[in-house]
N, C-alpha and C positions, 0 to 999 in steps of 0.2 A: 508627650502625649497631646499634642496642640490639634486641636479637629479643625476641622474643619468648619465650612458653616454649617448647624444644625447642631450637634454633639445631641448630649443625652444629659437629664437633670445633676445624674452623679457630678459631671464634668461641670456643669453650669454652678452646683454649688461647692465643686476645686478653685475655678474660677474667683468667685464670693472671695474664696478662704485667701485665693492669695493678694485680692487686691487688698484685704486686711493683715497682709503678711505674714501669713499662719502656715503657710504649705509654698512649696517652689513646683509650677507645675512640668520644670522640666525635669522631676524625680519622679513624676506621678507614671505609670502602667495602669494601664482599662485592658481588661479580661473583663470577657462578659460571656453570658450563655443564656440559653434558654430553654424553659420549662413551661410548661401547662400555657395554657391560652393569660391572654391580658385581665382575663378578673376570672373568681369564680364563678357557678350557676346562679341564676336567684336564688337558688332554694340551701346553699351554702355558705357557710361563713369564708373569710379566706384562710385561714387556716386550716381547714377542715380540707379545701382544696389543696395546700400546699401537703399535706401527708393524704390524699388521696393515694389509693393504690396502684390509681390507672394513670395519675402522673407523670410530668418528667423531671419534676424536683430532685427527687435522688440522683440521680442520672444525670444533673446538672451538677449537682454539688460533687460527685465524683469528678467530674470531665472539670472544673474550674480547677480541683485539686490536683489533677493531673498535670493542668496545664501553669499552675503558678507554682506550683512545689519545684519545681527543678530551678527557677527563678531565684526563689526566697532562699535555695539552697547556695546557689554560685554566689548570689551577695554577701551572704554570709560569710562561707567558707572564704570570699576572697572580697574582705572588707576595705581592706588597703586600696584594692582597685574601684571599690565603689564609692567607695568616702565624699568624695569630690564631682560626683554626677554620673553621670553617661558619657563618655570619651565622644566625639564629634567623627 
């Protein structure tokens, strides 16, 4: 998952993690999606925004489920093949 210039905080503190040797980030996968705007109204809290009715939280958290479950499934099911990274 090596970005580019720019990345996103997530990656910036994978980064952190691996130059303290905590995480290897040629195992790492970035799914991302998006929902509601970048903060709440004034007049809300952000939780208040994040179950909002007119949001798209839900509808986010579906569609990352969608799109990591098949993933989390094939590593699993076929653990011998993943053990050792991502094949080149």
């Amino acid at each position: 998952m090596h970005h580019a210039a720019g990345g996103n905080a997530i990656y910036e503190a994978m980064k952190r993690a691996a130059a303290a040797g905590l995480v290897d980030l040629d195992r790492l996968a970035g799914l991302r999606v998006a929902a509601n705007f970048d903060r709440p109204c004034p007049t809300e809290t952000a939780e208040t925004s994040l179950h909002a009715s007119s949001g798209g939280f839900p509808i986010a958290c579906e569609n990352i489920y969608r799109a990591a479950a098949p993933v989390v499934q094939e590593i699993v099911a076929h653990w011998d093949k993943w053990e050792i990274g991502v094949s080149p």
